[in-house]
N, C-alpha and C positions, 0 to 999 in steps of 0.2 A: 494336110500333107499325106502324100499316099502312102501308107503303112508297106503292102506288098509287092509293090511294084506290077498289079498283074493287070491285066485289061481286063475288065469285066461289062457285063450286059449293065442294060441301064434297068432293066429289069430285077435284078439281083443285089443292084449297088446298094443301097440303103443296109443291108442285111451283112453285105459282105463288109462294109467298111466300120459296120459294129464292132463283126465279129474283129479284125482288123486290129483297132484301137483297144479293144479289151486284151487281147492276148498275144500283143506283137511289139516291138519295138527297133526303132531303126537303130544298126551298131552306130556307133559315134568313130568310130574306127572304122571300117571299109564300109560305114555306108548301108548295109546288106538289112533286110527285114529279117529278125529274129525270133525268135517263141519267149517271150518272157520267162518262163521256167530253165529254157535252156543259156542267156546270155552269161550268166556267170562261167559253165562248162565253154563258152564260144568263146571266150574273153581269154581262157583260160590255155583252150587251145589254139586258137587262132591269132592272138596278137602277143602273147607272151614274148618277151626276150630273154636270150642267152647272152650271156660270157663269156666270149672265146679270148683264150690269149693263147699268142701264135710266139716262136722265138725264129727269128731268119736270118741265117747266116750270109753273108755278104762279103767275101776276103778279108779284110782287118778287122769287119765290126760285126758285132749280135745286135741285131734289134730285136726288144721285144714290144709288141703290139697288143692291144685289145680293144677290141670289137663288139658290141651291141645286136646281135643280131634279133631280128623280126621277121615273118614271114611277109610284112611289106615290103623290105629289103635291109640293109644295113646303116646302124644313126652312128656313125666317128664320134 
């Protein structure tokens, strides 16, 4: 499986897809090739979620709402 998604020479590949496999990993979450040292910090800012809670008024009634948010989008 290709670690970095990148074209390479066929010249180079042996080399490149070492280095690759040693010190990269694909996120399980968007997918994306990673630096092993960095995937905890990427995990950390890139897929984290929040907890919004919203209250909306609507003539007689409050709803209140909460929300999941992700920078993949919103999980109800």
């Amino acid at each position: 499986m290709p670690h970095s998604k990148r074209d390479v020479s066929a010249a180079n590949f042996s080399l490149h897809e070492a280095h690759c496999m040693r010190f990269l990993a694909i996120c399980p979450e968007c997918n994306e090739p990673i630096a092993l040292k960095e995937m905890e910090k990427h995990q950390e800012e890139e897929h984290k979620q929040v907890r919004v809670f919203a209250t909306v008024l609507t003539g007689k009634y409050t709803i209140l709402c909460s929300i999941a948010l992700s920078r993949d989008g919103p999980e109800v």
